[in-house]
PyMOL Python script that loads the backbone (N, CA, C, O; Angstrom):
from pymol import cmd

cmd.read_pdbstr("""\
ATOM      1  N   UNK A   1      -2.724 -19.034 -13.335  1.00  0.00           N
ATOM      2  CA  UNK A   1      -4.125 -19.086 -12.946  1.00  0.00           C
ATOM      3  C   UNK A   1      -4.257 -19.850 -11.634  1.00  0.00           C
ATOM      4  O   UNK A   1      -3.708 -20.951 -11.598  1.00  0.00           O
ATOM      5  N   UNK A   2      -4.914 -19.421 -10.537  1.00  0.00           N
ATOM      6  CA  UNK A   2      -5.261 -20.031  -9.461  1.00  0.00           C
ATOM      7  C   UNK A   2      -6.483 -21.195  -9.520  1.00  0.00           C
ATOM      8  O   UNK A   2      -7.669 -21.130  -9.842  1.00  0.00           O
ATOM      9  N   UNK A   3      -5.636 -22.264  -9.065  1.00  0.00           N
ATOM     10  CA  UNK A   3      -7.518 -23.197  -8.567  1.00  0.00           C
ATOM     11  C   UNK A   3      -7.986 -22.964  -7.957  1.00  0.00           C
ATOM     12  O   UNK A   3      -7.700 -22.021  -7.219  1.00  0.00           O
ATOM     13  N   UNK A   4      -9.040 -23.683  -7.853  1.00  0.00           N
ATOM     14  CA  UNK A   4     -10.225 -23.355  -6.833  1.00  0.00           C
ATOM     15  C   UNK A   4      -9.844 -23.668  -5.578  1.00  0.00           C
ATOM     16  O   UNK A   4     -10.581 -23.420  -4.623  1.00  0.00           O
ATOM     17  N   UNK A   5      -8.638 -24.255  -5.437  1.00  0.00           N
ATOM     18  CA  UNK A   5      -8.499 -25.109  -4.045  1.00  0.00           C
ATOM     19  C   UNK A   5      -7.375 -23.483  -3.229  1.00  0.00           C
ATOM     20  O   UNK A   5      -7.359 -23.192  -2.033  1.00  0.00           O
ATOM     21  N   UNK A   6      -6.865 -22.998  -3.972  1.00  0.00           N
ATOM     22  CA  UNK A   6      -5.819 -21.555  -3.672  1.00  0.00           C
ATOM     23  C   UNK A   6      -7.173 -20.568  -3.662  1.00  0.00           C
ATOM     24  O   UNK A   6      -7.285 -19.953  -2.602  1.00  0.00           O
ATOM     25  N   UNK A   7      -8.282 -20.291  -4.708  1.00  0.00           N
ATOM     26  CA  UNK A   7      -8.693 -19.060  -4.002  1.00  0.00           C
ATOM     27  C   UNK A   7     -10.014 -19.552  -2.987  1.00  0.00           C
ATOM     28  O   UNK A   7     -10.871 -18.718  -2.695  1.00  0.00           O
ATOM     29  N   UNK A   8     -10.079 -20.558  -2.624  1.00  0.00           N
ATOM     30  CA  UNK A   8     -10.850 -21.003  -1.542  1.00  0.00           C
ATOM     31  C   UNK A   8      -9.789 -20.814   0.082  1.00  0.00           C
ATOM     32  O   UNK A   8     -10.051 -20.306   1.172  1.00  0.00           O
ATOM     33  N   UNK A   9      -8.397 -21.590  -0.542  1.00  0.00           N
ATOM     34  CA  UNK A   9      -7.732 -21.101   0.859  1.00  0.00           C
ATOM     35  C   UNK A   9      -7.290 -19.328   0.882  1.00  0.00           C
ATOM     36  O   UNK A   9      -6.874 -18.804   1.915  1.00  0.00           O
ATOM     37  N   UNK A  10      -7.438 -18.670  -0.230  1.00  0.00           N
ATOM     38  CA  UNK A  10      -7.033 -17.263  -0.080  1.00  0.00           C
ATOM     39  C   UNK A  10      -8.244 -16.632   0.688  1.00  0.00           C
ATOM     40  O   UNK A  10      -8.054 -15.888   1.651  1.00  0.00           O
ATOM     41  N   UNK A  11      -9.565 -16.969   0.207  1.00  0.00           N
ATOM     42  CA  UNK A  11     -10.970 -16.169   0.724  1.00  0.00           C
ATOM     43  C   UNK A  11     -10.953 -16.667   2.141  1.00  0.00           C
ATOM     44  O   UNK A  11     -11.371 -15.773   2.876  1.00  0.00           O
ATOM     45  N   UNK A  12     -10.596 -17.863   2.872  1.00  0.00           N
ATOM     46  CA  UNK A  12     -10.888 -18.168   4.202  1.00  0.00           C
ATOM     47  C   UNK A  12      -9.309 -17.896   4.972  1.00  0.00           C
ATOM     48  O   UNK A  12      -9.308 -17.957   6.202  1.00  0.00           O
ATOM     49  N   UNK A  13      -8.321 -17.676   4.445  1.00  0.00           N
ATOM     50  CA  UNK A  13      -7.782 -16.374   5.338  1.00  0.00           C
ATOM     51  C   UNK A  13      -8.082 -15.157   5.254  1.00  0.00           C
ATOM     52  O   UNK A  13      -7.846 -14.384   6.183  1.00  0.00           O
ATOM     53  N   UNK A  14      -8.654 -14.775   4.125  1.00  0.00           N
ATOM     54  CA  UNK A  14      -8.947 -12.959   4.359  1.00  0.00           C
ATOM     55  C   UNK A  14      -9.961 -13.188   5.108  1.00  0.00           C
ATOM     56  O   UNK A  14      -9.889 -12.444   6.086  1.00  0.00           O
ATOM     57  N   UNK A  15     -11.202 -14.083   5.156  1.00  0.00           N
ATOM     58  CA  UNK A  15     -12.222 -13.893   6.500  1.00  0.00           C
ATOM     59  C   UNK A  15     -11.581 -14.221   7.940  1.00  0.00           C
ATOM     60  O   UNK A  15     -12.187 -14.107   9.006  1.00  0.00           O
ATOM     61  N   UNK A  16     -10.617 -14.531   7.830  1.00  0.00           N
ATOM     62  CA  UNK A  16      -9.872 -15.125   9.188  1.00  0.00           C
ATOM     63  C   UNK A  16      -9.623 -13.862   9.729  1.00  0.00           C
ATOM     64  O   UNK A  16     -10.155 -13.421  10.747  1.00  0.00           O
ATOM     65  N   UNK A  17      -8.785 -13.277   9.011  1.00  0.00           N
ATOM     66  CA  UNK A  17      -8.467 -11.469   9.087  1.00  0.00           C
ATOM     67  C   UNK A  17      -9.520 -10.687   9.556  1.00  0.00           C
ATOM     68  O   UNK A  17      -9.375 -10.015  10.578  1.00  0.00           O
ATOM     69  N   UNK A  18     -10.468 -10.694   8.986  1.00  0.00           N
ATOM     70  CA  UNK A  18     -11.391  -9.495   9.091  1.00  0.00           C
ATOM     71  C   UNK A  18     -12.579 -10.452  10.258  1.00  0.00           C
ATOM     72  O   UNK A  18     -13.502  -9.696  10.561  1.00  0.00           O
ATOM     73  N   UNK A  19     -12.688 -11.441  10.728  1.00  0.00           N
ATOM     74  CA  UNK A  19     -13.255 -12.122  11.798  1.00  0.00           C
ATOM     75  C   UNK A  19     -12.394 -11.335  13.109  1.00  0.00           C
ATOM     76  O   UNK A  19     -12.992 -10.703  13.979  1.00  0.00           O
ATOM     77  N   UNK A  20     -11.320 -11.453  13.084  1.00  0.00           N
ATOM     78  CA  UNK A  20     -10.120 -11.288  14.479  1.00  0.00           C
ATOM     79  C   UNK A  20     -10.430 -10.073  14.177  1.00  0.00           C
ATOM     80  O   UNK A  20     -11.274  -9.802  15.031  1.00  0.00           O
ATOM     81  N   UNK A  21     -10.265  -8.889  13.329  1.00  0.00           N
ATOM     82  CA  UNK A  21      -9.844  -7.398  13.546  1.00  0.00           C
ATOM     83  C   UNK A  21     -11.177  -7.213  14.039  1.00  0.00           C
ATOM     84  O   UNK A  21     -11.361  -6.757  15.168  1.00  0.00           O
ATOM     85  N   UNK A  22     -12.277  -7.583  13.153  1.00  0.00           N
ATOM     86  CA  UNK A  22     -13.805  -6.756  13.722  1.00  0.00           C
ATOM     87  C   UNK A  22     -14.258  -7.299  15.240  1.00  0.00           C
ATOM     88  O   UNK A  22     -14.957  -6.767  16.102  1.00  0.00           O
ATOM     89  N   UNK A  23     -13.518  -8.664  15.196  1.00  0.00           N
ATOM     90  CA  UNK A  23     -13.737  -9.149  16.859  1.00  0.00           C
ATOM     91  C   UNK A  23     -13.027  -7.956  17.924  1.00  0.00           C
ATOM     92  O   UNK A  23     -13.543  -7.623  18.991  1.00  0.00           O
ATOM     93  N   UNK A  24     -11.805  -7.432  17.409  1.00  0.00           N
ATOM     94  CA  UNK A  24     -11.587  -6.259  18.144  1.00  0.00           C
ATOM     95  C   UNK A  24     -12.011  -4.837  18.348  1.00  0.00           C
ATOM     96  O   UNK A  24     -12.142  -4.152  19.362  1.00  0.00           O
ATOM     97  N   UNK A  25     -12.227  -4.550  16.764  1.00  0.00           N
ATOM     98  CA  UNK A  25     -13.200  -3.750  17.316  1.00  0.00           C
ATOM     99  C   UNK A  25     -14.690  -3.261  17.820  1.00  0.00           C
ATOM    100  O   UNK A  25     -15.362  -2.237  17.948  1.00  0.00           O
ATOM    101  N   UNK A  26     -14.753  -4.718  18.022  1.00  0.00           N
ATOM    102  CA  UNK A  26     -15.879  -5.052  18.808  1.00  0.00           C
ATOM    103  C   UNK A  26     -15.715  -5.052  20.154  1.00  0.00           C
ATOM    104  O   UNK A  26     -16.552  -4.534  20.893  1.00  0.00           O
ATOM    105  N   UNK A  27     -15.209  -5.321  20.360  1.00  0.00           N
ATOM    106  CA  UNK A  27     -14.553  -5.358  21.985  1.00  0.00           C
ATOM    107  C   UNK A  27     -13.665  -3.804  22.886  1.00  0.00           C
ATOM    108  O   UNK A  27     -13.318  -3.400  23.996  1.00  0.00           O
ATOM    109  N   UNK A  28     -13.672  -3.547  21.865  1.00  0.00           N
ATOM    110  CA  UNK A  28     -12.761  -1.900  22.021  1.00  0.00           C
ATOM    111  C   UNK A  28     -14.091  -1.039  21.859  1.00  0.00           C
ATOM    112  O   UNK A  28     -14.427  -0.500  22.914  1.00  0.00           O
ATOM    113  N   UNK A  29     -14.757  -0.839  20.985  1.00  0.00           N
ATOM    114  CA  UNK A  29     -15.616  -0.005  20.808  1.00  0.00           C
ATOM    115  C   UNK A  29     -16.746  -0.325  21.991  1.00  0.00           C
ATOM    116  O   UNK A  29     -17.167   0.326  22.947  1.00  0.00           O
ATOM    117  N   UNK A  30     -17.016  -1.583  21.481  1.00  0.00           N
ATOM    118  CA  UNK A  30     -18.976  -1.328  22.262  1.00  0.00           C
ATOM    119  C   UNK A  30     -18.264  -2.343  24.097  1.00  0.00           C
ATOM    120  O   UNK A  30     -19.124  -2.568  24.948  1.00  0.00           O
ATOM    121  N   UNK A  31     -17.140  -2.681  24.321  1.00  0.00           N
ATOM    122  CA  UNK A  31     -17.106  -3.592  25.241  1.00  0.00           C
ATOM    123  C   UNK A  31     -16.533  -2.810  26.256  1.00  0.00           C
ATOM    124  O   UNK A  31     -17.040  -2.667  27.368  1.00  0.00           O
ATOM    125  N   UNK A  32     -15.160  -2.149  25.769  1.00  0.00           N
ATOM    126  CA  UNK A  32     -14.574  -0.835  26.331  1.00  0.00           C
ATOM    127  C   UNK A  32     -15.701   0.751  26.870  1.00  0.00           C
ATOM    128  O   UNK A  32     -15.961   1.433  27.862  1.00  0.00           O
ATOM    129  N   UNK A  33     -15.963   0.655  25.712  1.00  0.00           N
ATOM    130  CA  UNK A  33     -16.784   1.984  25.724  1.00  0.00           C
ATOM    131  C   UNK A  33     -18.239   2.497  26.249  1.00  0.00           C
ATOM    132  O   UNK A  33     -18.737   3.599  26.479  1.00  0.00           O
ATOM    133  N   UNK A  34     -18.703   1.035  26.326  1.00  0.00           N
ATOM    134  CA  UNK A  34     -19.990   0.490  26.711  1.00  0.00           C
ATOM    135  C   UNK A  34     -20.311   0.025  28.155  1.00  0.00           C
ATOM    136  O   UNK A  34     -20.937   0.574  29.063  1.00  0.00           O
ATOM    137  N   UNK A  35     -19.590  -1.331  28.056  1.00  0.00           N
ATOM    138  CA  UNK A  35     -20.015  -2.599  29.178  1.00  0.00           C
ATOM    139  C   UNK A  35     -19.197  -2.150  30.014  1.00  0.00           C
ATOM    140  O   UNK A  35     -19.613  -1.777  31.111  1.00  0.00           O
ATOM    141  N   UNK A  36     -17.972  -2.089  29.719  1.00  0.00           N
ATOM    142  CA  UNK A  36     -17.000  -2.188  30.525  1.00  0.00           C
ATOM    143  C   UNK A  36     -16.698  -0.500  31.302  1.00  0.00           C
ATOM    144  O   UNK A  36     -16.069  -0.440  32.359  1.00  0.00           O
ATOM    145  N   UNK A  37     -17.206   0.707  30.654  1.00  0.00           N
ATOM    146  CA  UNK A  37     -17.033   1.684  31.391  1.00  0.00           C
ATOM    147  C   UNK A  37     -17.014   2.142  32.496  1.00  0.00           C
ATOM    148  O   UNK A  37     -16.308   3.128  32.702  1.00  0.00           O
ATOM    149  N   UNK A  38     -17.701   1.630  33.433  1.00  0.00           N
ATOM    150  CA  UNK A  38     -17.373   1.858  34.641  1.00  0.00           C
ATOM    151  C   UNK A  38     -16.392   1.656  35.498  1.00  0.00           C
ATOM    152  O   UNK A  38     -16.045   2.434  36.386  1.00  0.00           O
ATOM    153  N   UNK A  39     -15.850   0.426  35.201  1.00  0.00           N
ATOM    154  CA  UNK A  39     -14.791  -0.237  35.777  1.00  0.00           C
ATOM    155  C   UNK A  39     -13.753   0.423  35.005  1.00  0.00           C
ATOM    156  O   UNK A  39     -12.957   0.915  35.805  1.00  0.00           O
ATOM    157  N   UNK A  40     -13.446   0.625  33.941  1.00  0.00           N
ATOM    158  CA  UNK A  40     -12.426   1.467  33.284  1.00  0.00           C
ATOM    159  C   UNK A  40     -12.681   2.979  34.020  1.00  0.00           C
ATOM    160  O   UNK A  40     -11.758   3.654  34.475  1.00  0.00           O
ATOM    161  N   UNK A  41     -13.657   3.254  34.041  1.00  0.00           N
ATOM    162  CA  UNK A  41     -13.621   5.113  34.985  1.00  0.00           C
ATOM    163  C   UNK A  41     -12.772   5.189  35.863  1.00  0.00           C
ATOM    164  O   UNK A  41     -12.242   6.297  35.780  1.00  0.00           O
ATOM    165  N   UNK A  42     -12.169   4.342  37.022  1.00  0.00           N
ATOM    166  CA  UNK A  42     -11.366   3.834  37.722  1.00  0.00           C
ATOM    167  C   UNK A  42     -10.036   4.314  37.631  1.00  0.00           C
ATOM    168  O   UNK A  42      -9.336   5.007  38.368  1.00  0.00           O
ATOM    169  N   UNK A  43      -9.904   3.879  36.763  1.00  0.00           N
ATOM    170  CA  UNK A  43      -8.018   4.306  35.546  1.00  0.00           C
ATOM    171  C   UNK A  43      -8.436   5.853  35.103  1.00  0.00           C
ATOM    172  O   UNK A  43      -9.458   6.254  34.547  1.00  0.00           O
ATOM    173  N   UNK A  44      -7.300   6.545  35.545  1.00  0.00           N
ATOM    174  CA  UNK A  44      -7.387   8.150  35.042  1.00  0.00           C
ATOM    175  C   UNK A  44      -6.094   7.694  34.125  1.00  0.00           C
ATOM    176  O   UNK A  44      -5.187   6.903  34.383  1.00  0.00           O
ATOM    177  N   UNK A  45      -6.402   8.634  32.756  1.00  0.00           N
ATOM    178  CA  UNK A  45      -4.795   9.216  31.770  1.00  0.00           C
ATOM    179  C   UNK A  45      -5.248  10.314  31.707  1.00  0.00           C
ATOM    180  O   UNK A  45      -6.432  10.639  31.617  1.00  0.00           O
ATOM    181  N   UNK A  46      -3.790  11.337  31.777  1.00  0.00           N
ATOM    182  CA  UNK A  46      -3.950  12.710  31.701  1.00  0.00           C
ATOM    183  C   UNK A  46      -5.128  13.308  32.316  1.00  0.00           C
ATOM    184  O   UNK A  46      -5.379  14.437  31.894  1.00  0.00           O
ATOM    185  N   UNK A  47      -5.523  13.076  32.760  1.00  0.00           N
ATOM    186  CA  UNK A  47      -6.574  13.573  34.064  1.00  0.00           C
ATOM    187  C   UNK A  47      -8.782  13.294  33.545  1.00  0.00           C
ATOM    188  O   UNK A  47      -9.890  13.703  33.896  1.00  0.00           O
ATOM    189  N   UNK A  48      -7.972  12.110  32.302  1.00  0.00           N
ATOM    190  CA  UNK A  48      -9.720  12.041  31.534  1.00  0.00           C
ATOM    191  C   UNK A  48      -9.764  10.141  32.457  1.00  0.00           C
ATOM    192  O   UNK A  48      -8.789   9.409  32.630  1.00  0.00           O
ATOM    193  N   UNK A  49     -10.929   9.920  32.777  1.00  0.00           N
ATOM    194  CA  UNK A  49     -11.164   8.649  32.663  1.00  0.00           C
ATOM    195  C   UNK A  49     -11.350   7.634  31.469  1.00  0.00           C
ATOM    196  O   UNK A  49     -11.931   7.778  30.393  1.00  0.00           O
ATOM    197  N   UNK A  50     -10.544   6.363  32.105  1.00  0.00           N
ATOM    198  CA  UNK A  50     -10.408   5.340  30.859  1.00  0.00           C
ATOM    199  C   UNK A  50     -11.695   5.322  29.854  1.00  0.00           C
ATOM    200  O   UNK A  50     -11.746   5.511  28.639  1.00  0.00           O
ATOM    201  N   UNK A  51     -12.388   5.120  30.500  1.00  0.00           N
ATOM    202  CA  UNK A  51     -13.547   4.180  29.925  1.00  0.00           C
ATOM    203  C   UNK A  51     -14.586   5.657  28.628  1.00  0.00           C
ATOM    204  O   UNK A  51     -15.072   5.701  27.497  1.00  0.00           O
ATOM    205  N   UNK A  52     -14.398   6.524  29.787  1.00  0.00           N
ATOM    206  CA  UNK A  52     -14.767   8.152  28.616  1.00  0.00           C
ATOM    207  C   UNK A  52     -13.699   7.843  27.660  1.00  0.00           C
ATOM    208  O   UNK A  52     -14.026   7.661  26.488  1.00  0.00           O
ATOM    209  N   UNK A  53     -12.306   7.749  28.047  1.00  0.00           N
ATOM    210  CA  UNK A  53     -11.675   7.833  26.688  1.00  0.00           C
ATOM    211  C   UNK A  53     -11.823   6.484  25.461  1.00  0.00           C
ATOM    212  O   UNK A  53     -11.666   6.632  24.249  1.00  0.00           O
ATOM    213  N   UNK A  54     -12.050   5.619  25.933  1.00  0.00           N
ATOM    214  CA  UNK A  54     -12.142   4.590  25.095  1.00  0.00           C
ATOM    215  C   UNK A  54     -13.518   5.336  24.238  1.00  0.00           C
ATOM    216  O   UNK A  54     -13.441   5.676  23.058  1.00  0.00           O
ATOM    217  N   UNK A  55     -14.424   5.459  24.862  1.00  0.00           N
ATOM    218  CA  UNK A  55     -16.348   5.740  24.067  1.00  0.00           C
ATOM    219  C   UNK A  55     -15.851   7.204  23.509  1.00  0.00           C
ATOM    220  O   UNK A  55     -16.516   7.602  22.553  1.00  0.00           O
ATOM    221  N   UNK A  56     -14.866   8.012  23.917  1.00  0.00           N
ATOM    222  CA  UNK A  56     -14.643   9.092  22.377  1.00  0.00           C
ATOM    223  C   UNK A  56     -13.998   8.982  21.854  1.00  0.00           C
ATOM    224  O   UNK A  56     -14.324   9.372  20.733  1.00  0.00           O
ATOM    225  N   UNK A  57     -12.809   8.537  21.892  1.00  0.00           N
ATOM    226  CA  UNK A  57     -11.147   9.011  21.224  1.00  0.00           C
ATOM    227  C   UNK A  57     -10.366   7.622  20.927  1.00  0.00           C
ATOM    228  O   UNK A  57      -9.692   7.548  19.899  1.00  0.00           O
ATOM    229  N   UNK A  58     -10.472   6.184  22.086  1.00  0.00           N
ATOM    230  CA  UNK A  58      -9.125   5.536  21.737  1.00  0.00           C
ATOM    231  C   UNK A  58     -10.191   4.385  20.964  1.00  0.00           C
ATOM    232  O   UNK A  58      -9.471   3.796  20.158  1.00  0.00           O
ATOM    233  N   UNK A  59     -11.604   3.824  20.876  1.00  0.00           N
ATOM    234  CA  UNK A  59     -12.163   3.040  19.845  1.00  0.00           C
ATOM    235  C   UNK A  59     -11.917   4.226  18.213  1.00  0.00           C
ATOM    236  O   UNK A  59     -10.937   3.659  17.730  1.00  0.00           O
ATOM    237  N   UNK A  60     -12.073   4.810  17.727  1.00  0.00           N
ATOM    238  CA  UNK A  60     -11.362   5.839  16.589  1.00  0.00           C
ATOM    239  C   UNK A  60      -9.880   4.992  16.270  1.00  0.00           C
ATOM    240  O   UNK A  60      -9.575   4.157  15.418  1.00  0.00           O
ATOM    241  N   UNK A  61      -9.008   5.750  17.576  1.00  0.00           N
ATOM    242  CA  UNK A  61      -7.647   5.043  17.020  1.00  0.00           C
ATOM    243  C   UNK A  61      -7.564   3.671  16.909  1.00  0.00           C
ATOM    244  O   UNK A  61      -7.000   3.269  15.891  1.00  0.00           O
ATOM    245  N   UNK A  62      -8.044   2.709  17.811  1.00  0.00           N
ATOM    246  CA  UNK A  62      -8.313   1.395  17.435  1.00  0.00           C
ATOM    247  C   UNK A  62      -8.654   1.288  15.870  1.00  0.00           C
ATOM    248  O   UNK A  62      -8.033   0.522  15.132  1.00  0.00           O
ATOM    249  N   UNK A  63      -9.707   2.133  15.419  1.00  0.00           N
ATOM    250  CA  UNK A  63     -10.222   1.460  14.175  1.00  0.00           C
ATOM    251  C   UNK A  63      -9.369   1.870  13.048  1.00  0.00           C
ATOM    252  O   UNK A  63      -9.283   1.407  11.911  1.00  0.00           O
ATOM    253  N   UNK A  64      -8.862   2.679  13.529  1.00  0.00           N
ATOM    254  CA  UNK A  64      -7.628   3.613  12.462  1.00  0.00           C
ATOM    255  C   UNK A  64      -6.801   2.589  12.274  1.00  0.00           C
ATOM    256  O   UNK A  64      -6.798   2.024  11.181  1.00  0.00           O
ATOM    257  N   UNK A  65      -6.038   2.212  13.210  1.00  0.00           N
ATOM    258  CA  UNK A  65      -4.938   1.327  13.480  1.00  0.00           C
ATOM    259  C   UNK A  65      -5.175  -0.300  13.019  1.00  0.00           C
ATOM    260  O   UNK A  65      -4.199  -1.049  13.059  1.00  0.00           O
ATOM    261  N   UNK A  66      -6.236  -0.719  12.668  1.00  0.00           N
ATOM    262  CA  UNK A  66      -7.070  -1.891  12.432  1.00  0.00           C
ATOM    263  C   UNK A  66      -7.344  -1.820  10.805  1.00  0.00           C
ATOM    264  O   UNK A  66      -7.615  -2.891  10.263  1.00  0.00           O
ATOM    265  N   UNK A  67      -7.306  -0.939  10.203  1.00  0.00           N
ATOM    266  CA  UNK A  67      -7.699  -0.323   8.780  1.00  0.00           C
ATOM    267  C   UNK A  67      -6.884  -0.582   8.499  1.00  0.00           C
ATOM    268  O   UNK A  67      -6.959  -1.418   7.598  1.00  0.00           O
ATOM    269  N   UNK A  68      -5.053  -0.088   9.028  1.00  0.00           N
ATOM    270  CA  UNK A  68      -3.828   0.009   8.337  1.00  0.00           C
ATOM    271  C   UNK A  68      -3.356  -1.759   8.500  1.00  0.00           C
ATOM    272  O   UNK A  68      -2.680  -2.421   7.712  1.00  0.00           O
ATOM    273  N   UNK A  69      -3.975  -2.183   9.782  1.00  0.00           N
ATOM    274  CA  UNK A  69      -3.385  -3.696  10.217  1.00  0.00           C
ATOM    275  C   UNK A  69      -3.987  -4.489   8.655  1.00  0.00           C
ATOM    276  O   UNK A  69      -3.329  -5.292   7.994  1.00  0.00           O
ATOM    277  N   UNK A  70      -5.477  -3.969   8.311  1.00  0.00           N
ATOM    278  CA  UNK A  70      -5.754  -5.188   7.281  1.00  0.00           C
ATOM    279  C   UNK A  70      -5.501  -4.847   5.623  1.00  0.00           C
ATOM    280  O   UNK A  70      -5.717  -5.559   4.642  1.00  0.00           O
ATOM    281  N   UNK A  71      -4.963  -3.484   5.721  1.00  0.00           N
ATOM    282  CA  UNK A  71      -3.852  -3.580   4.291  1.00  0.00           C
ATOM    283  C   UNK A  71      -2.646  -4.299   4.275  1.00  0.00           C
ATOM    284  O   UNK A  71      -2.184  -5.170   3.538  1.00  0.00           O
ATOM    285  N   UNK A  72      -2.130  -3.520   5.599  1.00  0.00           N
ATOM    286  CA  UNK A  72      -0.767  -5.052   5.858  1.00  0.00           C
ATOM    287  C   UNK A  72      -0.814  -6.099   5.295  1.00  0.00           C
ATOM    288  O   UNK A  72      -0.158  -6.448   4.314  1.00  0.00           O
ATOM    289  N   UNK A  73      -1.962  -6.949   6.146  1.00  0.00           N
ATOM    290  CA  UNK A  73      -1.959  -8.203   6.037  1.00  0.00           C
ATOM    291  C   UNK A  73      -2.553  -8.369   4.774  1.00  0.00           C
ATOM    292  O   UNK A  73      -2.013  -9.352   4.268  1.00  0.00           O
ATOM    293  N   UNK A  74      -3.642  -7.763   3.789  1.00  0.00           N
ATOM    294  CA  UNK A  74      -3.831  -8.234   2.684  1.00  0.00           C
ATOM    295  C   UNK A  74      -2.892  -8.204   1.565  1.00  0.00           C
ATOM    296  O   UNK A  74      -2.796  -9.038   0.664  1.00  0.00           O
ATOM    297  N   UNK A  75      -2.253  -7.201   1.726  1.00  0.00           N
ATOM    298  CA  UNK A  75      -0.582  -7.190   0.792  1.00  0.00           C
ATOM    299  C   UNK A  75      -0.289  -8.088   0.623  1.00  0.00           C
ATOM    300  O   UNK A  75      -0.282  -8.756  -0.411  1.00  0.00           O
ATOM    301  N   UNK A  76       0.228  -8.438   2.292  1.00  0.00           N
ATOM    302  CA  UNK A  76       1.034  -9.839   2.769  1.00  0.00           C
ATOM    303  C   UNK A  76       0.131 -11.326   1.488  1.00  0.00           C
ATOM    304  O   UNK A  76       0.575 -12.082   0.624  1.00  0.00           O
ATOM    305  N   UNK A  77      -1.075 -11.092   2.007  1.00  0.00           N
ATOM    306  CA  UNK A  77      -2.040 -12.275   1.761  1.00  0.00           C
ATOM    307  C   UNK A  77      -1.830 -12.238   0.279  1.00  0.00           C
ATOM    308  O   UNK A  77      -1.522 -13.333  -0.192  1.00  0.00           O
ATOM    309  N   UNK A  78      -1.925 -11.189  -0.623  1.00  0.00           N
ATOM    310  CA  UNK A  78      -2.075 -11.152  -2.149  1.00  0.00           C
ATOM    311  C   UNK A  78      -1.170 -11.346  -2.724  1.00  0.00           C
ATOM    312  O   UNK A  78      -1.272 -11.525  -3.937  1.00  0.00           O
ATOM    313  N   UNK A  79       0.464 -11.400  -1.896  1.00  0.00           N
ATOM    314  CA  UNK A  79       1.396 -11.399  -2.765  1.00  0.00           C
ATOM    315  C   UNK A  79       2.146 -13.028  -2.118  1.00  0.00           C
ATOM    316  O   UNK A  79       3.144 -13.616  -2.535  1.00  0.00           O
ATOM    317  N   UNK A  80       1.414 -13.317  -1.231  1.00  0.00           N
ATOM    318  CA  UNK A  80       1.692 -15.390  -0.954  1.00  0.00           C
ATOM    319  C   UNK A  80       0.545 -15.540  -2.150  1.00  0.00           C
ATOM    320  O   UNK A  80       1.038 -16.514  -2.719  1.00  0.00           O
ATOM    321  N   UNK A  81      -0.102 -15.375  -2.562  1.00  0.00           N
ATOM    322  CA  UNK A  81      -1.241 -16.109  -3.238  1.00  0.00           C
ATOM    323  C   UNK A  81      -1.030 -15.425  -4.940  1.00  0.00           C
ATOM    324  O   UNK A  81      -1.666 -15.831  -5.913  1.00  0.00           O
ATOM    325  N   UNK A  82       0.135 -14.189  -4.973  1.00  0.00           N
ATOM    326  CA  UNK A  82       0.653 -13.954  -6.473  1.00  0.00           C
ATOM    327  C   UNK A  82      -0.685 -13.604  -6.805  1.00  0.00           C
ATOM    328  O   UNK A  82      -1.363 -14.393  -7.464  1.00  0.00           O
ATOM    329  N   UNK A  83      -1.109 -12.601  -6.454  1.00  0.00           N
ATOM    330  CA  UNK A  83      -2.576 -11.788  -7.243  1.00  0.00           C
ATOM    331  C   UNK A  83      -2.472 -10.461  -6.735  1.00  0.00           C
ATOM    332  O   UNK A  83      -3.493  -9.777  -6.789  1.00  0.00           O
ATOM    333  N   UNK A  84      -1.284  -9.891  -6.180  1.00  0.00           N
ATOM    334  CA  UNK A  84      -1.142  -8.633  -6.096  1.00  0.00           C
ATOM    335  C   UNK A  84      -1.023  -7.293  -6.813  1.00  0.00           C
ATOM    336  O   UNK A  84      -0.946  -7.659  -7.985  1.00  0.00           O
ATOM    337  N   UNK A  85      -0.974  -6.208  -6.818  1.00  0.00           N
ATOM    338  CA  UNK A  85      -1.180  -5.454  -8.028  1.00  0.00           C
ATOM    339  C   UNK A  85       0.028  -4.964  -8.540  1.00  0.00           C
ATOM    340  O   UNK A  85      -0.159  -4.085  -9.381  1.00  0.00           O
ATOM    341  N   UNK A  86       1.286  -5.249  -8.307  1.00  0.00           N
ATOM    342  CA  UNK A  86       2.254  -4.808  -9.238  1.00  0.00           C
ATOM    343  C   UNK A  86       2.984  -5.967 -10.242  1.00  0.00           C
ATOM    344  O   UNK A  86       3.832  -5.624 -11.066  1.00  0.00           O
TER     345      UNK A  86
END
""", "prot")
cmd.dss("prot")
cmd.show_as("cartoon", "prot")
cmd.util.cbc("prot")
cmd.orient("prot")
């Protein structure tokens, strides 16, 4: 059985986690795709501009890639803290 003092430090690393990932995709989505587009238009890949590709296609893979980052790490997190599911 866990104390209170283990699932208090388990709940304030999983917000630690999901503070940093949504800080990114905060910054990828609305900062990239948004604020920052113009200055990204600048940078061509494959003949599309950055900042278009960030506001259709690479905030998506960001969030894709951010989904799989916080199973990782909650695995990681559930099985230091022995409350994992196998």
């Amino acid at each position: 059985m866990a104390t209170p003092k283990d699932r208090q430090l388990y709940w304030k690393k999983n917000l630690t986690y999901l503070t940093v990932l949504l800080s990114i995709w905060f910054i990828v989505s609305f900062g990239f795709g948004v604020l920052l587009v113009d200055q990204l238009d600048r940078i061509r890949i494959g003949g599309f501009k950055l900042g278009f590709w960030f506001a259709q296609q690479g905030s998506i893979y960001v969030f894709v890639l951010l989904i799989f980052t916080y199973v990782w790490l909650m695995n990681r997190l559930d099985r230091a803290f022995d409350v994992d599911e196998e």
